[in-house]
N, C-alpha and C positions, 0 to 999 in steps of 0.2 A: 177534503183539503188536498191541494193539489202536492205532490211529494216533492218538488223543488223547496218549497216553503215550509213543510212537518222540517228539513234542515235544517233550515234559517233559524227556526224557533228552538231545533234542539239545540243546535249550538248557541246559539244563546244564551240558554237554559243551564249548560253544562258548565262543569267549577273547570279552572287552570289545574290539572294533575287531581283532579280530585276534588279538589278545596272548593266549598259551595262558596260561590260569592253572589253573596243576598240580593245583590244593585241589580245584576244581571235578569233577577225576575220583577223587578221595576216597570214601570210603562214604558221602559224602551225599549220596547222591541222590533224588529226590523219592520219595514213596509214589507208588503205582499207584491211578490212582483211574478208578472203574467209570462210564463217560460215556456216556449213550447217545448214538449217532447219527441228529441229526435234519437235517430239510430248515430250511437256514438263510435268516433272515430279512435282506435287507443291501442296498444300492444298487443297482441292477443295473449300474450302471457300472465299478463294482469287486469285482464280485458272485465273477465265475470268477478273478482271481489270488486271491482272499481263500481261497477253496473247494481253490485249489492248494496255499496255506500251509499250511492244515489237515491235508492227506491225510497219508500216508504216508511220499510218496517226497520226501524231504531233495532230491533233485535238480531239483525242480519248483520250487523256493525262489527261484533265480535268477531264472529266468523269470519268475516270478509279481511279483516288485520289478521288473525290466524293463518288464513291462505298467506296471504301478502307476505308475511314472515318464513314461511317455507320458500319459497321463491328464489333459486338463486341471484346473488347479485340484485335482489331487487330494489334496494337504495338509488344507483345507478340508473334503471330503467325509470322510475319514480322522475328523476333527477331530468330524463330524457324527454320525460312527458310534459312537466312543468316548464321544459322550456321550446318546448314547440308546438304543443298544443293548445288551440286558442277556444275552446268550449269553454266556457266560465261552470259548467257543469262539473265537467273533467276537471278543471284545475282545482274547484274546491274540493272533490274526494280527493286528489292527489296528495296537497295539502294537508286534507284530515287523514290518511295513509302516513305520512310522512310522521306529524307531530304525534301519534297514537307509537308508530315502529318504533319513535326515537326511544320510549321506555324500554323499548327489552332485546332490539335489537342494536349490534354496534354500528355507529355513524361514523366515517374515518374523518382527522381531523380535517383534509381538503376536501371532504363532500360538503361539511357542516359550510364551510368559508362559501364552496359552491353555490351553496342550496340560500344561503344569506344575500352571495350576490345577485342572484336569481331573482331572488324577491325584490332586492331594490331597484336594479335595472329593467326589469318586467314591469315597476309601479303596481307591484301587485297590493300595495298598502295601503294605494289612493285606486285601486281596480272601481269600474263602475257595479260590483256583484259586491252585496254586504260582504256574502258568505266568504266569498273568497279572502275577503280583509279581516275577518274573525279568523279563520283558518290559516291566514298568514302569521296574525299575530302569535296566533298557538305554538306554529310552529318555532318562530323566533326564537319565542321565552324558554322550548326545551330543549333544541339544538345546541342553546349558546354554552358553549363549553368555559370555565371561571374567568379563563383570561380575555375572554370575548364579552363578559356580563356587561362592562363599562359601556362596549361599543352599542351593545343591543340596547340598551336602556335608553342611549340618545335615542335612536330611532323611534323607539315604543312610546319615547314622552312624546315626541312629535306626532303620533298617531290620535293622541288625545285632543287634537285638533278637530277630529273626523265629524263630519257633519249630522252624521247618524249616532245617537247616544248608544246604542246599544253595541256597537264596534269599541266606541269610547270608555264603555264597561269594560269591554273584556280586552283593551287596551293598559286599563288602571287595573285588572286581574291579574296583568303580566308582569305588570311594573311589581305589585304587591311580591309574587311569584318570585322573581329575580331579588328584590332587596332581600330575600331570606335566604335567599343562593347563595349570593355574592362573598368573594374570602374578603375577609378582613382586612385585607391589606387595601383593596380598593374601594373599603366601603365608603369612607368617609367621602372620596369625590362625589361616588353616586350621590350620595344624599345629599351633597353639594347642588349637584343638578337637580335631582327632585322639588328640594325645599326650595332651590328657584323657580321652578314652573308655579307651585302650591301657592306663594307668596307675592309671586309678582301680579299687581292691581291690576294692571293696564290687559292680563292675561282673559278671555274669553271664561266664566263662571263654571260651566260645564269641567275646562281643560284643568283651573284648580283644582274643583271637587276630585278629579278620577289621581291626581296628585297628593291630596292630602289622603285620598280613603286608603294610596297605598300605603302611603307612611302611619296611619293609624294600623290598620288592620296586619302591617307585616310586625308592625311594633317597633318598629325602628327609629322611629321619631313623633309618638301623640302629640307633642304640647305642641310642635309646629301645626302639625293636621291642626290640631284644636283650633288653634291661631286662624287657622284660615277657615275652616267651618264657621268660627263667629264671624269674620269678616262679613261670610256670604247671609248670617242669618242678618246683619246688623241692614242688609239693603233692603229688608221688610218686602220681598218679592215673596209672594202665597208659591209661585213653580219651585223657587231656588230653595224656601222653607222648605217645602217637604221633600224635595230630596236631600237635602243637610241631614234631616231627622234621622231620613231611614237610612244615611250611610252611615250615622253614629251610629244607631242603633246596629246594624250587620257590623261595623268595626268590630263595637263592643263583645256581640259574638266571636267572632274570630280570635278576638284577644283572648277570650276566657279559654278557646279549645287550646292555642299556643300558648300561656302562660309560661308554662315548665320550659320552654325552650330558651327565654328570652335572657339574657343577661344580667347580671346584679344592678348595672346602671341602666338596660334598658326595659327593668322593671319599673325601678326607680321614675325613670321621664313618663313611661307610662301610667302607672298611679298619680302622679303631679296633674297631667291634660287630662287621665280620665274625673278626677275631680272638680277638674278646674270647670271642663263639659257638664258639670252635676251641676254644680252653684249657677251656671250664665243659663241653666235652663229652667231653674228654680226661681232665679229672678225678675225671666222674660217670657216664662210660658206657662202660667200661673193658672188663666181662664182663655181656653179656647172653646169652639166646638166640640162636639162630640168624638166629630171624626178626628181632630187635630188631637186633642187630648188624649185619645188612645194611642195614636202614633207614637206623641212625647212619653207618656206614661211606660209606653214599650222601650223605648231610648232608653230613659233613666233604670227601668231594672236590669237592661244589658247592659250599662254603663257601672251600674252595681254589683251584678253579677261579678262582671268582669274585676273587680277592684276585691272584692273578695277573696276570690282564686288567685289573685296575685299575693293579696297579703297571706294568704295558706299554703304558700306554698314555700318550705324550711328550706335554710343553706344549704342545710348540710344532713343527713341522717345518721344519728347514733348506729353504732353496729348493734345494739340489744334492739334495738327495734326491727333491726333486719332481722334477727335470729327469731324473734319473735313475728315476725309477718313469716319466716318458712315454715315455724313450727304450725302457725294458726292455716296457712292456707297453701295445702301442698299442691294442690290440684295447679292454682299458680304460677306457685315461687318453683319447680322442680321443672317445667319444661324452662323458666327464664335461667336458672341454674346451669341449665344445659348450655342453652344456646351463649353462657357467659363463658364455660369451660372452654365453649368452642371456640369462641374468640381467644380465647388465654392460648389453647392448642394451635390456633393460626398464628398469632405473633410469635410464641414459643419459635413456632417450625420458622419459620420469616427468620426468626433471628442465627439459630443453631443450625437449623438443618433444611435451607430451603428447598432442596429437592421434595422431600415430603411432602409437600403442598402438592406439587407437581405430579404424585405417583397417586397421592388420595385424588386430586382431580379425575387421574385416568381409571382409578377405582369404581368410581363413583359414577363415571362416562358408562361406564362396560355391565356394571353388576345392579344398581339400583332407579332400572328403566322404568318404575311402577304408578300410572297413572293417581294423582289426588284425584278431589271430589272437583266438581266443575267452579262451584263457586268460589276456589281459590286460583281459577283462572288458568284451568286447563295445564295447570305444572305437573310435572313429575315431581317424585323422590327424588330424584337424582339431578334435577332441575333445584329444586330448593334448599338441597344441601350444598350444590357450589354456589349459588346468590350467597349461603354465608360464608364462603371463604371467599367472598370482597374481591375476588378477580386478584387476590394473592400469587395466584398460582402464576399469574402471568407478568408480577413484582418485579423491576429490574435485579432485586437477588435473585431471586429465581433463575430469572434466563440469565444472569453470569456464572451461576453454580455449573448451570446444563452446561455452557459452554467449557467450564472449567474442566468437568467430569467428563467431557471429549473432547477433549482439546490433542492429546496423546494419540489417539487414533488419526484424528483429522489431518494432524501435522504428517502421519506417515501415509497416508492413504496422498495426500498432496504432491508430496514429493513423487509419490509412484507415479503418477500421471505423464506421460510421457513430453508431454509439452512442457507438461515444468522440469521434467528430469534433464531434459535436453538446455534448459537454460538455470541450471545449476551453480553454475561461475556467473555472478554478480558485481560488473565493474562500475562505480558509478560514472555515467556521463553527462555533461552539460545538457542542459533544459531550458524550455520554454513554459515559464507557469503563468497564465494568463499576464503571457507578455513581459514578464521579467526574468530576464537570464540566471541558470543558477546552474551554478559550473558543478556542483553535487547535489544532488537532490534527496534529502535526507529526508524521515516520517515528521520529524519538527516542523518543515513547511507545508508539512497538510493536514494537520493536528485542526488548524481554525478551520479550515473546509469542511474537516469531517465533525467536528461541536455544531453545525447546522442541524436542524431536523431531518433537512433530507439534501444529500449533499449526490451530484453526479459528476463522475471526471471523467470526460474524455480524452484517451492518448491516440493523438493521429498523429499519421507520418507516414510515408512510405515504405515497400516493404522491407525487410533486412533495418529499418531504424530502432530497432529494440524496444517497439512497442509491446508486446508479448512480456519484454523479459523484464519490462520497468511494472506493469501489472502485475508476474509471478512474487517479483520484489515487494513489491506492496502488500499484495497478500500474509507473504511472512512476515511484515511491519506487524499486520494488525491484527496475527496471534502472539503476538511477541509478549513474554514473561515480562520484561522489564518494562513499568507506564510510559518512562519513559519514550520510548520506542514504538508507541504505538501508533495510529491514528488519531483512537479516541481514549476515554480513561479504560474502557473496557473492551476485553478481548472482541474482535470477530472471526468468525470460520469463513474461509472464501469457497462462492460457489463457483466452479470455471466453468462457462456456457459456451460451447464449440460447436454445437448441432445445431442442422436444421430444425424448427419446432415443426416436425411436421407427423409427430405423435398424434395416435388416438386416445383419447379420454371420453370418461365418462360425460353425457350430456349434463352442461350445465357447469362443467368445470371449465379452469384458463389452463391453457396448454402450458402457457410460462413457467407459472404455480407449479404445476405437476411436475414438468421437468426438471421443476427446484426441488419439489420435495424427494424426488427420486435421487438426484445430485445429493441432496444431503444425507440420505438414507446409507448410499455409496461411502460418501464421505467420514460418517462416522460408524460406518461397520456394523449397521444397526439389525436390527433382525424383520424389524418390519419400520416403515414410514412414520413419521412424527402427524399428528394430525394437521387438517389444514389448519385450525384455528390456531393451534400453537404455533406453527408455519408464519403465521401471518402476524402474529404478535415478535416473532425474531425479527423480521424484515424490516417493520413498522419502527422497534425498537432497535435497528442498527445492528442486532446481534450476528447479523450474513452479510458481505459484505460480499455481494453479488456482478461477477465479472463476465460479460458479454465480450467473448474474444472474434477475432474478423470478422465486424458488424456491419460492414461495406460489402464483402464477399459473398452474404445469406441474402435469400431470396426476398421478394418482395414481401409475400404471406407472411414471412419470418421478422421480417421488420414493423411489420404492422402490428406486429402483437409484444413487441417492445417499447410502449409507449408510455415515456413514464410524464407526461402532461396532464395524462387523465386521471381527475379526482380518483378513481379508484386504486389507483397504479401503488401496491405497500411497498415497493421496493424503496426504502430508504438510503442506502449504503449498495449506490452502484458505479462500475466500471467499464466505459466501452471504449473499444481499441477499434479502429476506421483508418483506411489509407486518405478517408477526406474529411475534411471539418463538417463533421453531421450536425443539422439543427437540432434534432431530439425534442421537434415539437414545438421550438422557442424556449426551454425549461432555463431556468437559471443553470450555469455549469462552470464547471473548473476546467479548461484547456491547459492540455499538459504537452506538448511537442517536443521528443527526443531531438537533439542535433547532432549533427554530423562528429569525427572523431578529427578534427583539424590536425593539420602536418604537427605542429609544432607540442602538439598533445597524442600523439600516436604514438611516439616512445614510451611515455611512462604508461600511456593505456597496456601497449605491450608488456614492459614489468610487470606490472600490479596482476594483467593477467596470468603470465607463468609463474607468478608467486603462486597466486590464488590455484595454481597447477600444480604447487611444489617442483618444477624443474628449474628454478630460478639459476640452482647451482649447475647446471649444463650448461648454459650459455656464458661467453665473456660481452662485455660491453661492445666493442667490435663488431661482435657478433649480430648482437642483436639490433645495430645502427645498420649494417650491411641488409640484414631483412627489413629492416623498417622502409627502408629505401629502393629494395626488389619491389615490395607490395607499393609504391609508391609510383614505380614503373607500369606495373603488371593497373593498376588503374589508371591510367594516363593522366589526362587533366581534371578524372571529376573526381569528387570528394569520395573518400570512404566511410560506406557503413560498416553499424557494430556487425553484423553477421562477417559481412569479407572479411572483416579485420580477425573474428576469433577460427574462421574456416582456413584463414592464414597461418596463422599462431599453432594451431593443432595439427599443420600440415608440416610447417618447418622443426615444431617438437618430434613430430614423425620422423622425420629425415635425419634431425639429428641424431636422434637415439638409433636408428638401426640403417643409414644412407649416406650418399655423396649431396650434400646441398648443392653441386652443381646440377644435379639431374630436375633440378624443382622447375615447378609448371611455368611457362612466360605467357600466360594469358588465365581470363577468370572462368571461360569454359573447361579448359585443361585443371585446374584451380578444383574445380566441381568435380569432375570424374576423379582426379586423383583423392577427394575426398572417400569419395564413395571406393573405390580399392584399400582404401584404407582402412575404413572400420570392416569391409569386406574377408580384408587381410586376418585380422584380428580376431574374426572366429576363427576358436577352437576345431578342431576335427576335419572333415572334407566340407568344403562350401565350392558354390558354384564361381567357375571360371568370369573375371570380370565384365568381360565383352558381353555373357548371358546378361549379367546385371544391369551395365549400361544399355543395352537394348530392353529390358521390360521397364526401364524405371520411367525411361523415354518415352514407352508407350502409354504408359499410367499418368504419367505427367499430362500429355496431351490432352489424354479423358476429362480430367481434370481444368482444363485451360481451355477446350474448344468452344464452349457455346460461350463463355464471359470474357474472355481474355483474362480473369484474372483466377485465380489460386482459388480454388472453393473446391466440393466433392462431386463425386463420381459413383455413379449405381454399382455397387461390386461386382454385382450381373454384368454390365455392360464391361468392364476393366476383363474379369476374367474371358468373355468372348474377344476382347480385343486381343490378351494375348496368344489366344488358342493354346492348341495341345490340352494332354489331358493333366498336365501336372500343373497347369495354370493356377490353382488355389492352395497348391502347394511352395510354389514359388512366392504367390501372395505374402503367408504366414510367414517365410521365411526371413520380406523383407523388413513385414509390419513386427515379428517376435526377437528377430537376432539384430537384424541391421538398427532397427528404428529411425524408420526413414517415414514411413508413412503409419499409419492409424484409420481401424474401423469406428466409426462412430455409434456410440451409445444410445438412446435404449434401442434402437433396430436392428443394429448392427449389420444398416442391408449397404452403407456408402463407406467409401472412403477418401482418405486425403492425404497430404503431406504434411510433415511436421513444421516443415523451414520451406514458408510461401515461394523466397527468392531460388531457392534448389528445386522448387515445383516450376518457378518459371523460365531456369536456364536447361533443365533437361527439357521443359516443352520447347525451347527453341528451338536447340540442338536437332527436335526432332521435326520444326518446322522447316530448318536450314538442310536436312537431308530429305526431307521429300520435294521441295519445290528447286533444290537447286539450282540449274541455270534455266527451268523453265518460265519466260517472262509471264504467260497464262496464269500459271500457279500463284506466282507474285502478288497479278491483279487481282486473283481472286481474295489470296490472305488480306490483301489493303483493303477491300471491298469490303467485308465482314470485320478489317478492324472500324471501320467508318461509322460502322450502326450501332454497335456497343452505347453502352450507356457509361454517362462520362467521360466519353472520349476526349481527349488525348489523354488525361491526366491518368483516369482509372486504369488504363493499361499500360501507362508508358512501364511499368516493369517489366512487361514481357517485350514489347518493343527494344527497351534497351537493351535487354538478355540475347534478343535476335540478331541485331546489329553488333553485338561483342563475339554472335558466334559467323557472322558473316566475314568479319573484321579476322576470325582467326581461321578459316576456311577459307579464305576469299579465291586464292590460287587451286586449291583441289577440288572446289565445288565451281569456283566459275560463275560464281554469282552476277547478276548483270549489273550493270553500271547502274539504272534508275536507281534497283534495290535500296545503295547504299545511301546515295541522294536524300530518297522519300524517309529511313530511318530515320537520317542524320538531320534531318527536317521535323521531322517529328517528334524528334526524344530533347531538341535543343530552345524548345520553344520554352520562354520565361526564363526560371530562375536554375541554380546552379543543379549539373546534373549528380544522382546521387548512385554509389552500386553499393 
């Protein structure tokens, strides 16, 4: 037999999960179709189980799902094959891979939606290959996850159209399959649609039958089955006769294994049809032949059977009879005992104490790795004691406890983070929330965002717009104590993603993943890494509320591997901050756009902030209308950002408390270095003279800004050769540990950057503005190189404007040339209003 076709017949042959369905070894079984055997095209990673499914030997099948399941990510790759590989070969192992994994491995909820639309857009359900529309179907009926049963069912009834009876078996195998799935709450529709297929006349004979044999045989509704079984027997056809018989008779079967499941009423419907089936065949099939009369004879004692075991089977069981079934049969009652306490011990812990779940999980992970025997299907001990704790362990108590029980850590590990410690003072400012203005932007307007399954919000704006400080704000939304206050009803820990991914991991892992887990590990003080699998049940379930901060700025490589489009992608509860409106794929999103700090709102932004300072009581009103109106100068016509405006506020609290405010800077480069003398000032003991400082920060700034124009990192290596000397990685430390100005990045710790984008892009000017000075050469070349950037004008114009603000206050001691200012002011003025 050629081994394309031993397939075709085994599946056939084979039950939906198990469950033998008798119809399936009927005469219908597929035609013999003539395949050649070619060298197949396929992954190489899944290349030999795929090659194993194919062959021959049915025995290799186990095996070849064993492989398949160690594999990482292999759902995905499956996923990859199915939809671009056109071997009808390949597709039905994939298929059969797919529906076998779905029992034991997890399918995420946008693969299952994937792999459904797959199937329906491909037509793999009308494919010209039986196999492949058996194997489709299979997969259908085990993917569909309860809230998806309704949708699958339509499709699977319309299968029962299919030309070939034995597709149409294990079409009405699936339908059987799901009506015993299906919650409660949608059952009544289904069986709305079923009892319509089953019952409608004008319906093709075949498409009935595979309709009523589900509704018999899952029990969900005999007396309709019945109904339409007599229909087909009353058209006196010798073909439609005997197969009516033999799907009674296999109902019958099925009913009698199911009995004990079925409901008090839909016992009840079931004893009514299977009687009703006994009398219309007592009356109509009295004298056949030989052959027919054994068939019938076989019908009525399953139809007997089966009413039997319905009516034996009690409401309710007396507790003496219990007592009495443990005493008589201990070998029994003492393993069920067990496995009852442990149920009692899983809810217990669920309710009181769910971490427990959680520690016996990782108990049980670490200490009872002990191979069973093969024929319970290659499990471990430790494999078969977490199957009974029901995936508890991973219960939304659960992961709120975890969270709860670090929640104290994660809060101060956060704050530490230099990026958030630097945006500490939280003003609220007008917004843009997809497109409606909101003059404060409180966690109540992202409460509905974040109730989605999987919600993304992107915060763009340019740099200095408080993109940074409205995502550190969120963050503490949604550890916040109070429900009110949060995002969602329950806590999240924020992961803050500032690095390049350009980490090594192990083969087989996602760089993302690992960086998160390591971020978290950071995050709650942990002593070792939470597993991936736990990893990935937080994410899935919203417990991380993961923040990709300047997503515009990171490399190519780094962007590519933040995709959260793709069915596999568990980031539930994410955050990305971009100087431009990134697509992210097409993914649905929340756009969140900081605004400007307008005149007429700069005052009390000013208050609120030196409130939030405590020096409220230094300044008179006066006072603070006089500076509101310096800084209004010191930005000429364009609007102010939140960074100017608090780099303002920190500089004029400076001066008050220990200077003459006449001596304050008249321009926003002056503005910047007087910053930097300032916290300079404010270490304790001997620090370096400031001019040191403004000339290395200048340097590292550049490092920083040369090859993108915009704010991203710099090789440490290459910063410290830039500033020579031999104390260069001493002066590093000094500015990254005392000043906090710049920051090494994690896990390598081989780059660095700046904390405050627009301070990385006025000191790189400063130091574009002193080497090209009045040479017009230099000029051409910096215009040249800004030309080829990616995103040109927009993506740079921060450094462009920084340049032009330091040319504007240089103009007379450097001597800059006339085009210079031209070509800036030409450049930074294009569109909409400009921002510092």
């Amino acid at each position: 037999m050629h081994p394309y076709w031993h397939k075709v017949s085994q599946a056939i042959k084979v039950a939906v999960v198990g469950v033998s369905l008798p119809l399936l070894l009927s005469s219908a079984g597929l035609a013999q179709q003539n395949v050649k055997q070619e060298a197949i095209q396929v992954d190489p990673r899944i290349k030999e189980p795929i090659e194993m499914l194919m062959d021959d030997n049915i025995d290799n099948d186990q095996e070849a799902i064993s492989q398949l399941s160690k594999i990482p990510d292999v759902v995905n790759t499956l996923i990859q094959e199915l939809e671009n590989n056109n071997n009808p070969e390949v597709i039905a192992s994939v298929l059969q891979a797919l529906s076998e994994i779905a029992q034991t491995t997890k399918i995420l909820p946008q693969q299952t939606d994937y792999i459904t639309n797959l199937i329906i857009d491909h037509k793999l359900l009308s494919h010209p290959d039986q196999l492949v529309r058996v194997y489709a179907i299979d997969v259908l009926s085990k993917i569909a996850p309860p809230e998806k049963i309704q949708k699958t069912l339509k499709i699977l009834l319309n299968t029962l159209k299919d030309n070939n009876k034995g597709v149409r078996y294990r079409a009405a195998g699936a339908i059987y399959f799901l009506l015993r799935k299906i919650d409660s709450s949608d059952l009544q529709q289904a069986l709305v649609d079923v009892r319509s297929v089953a019952l409608t006349k004008s319906n093709d004979w075949q498409v009935r039958l595979g309709a009523a044999y589900a509704l018999a045989s899952s029990g969900r509704d005999v007396k309709t089955a019945i109904t339409t079984f007599k229909q087909l027997l009353d058209q006196q056809d010798q073909e439609i006769t005997q197969e009516v018989i033999t799907s009674l008779r296999y109902a019958g079967d099925e009913l009698s294994i199911k009995s004990s499941n079925l409901t008090k009423e839909e016992k009840s419907n079931a004893k009514e049809g299977l009687e009703d089936a006994l009398d219309y065949l007592n009356q109509n099939y009295s004298s056949e032949d030989q052959q027919s009369r054994s068939n019938i004879t076989q019908a009525k004692e399953s139809l007997n059977y089966a009413i039997n075991n319905i009516d034996n089977i009690p409401d309710s069981v007396e507790p003496k009879i219990i007592l009495d079934w443990i005493v008589s049969k201990p070998q029994e009652s003492v393993p069920i005992l067990i496995i009852i306490s442990w149920l009692y011990f899983v809810l217990m812990s669920l309710w009181l104490r769910p971490l427990w779940l959680l520690r016996c999980n990782d108990i049980l992970q670490r200490y009872t790795d002990i191979p069973l025997p093969n024929f319970l299907g290659n499990l471990k001990i430790s494999d078969l004691l977490r199957l009974l704790l029901f995936r508890s362990c991973y219960h939304p108590r659960v992961l709120d406890a975890w969270v709860k029980d670090n929640l104290g850590k994660a809060r101060k590990e956060f704050d530490k983070k230099t990026t958030v410690k630097e945006r500490s003072i939280y003003v609220p400012i007008p917004v843009i929330l997809d497109g409606i203005d909101i003059a404060e932007l409180t966690a109540k307007e992202l409460q509905a965002k974040f109730s989605e399954q999987q919600e993304c919000l992107l915060i763009w704006g340019e740099g200095g717009s408080g993109k940074t400080s409205l995502a550190c704000q969120i963050a503490r939304w949604a550890m916040s104590d109070v429900p009110e206050k949060r995002l969602c009803k329950h806590r999240m820990l924020p992961i803050l993603v500032e690095q390049e991914l350009d980490v090594k991991v192990a083969e087989g892992k996602q760089v993302f993943l690992e960086v998160i887990r390591g971020l978290l590990k950071n995050l709650v003080d942990a002593q070792k890494p939470v597993s991936e699998e736990f990893l990935e049940q937080l994410l899935i379930q919203q417990r991380l509320l993961v923040i990709v901060d300047h997503f515009s700025e990171m490399s190519s490589p780094t962007r590519e591997q933040i995709r959260p489009e793709l069915p596999g992608f568990p980031v539930n509860a994410l955050i990305v901050t971009s100087r431009m409106e990134e697509s992210l794929g097409g993914v649905n999103k929340t756009i969140l756009q900081p605004m400007r700090v307008e005149r007429d709102r700069l005052l009390p932004f000013m208050q609120a902030y030196i409130t939030q300072r405590g020096k409220h009581d230094i300044f008179k009103d006066q006072e603070l209308v006089n500076a509101r109106d310096r800084l209004l100068m010191i930005a000429d016509k364009r609007d102010v950002t939140v960074l100017l405006t608090k780099l303002f506020i920190e500089q004029i609290i400076s001066v008050k408390t220990g200077g003459n405010i006449d001596k304050f800077p008249q321009n926003i480069p002056d503005l910047i270095l007087e910053y930097l003398n300032r916290i300079n000032g404010n270490i304790s003991g001997d620090h370096p003279e400031n001019s040191k400082i403004h000339q290395d920060v200048k340097i590292i700034a550049w490092e920083c800004l040369k090859q993108t124009y915009r704010p991203t990192t710099a090789l440490k290596e290459t910063v410290v050769k830039a500033l020579g000397s031999d104390d260069a990685e001493v002066r590093l430390k000094y500015l990254e540990n005392r000043l906090c100005i710049i920051q090494t990045i994690p896990p390598s710790y081989t780059e660095i950057r700046f904390v405050l984008d627009p301070l990385a892009e006025y000191l790189a000017a400063m130091s574009v503005v002193e080497h090209c000075g009045n040479n017009e050469q230099l000029w051409h070349e910096f215009f040249a190189q800004a030309d080829i950037q990616q995103g040109t004008p927009e993506m740079i114009k921060g450094l462009l404007l920084a340049v032009l603000d330091c040319c504007l206050a240089n103009d007379k001691a450097a001597k800059i040339p006339e085009f210079v200012l031209l070509e800036l002011d030409t450049r930074t003025s294009s569109g909409s209003n400009s921002k510092i």
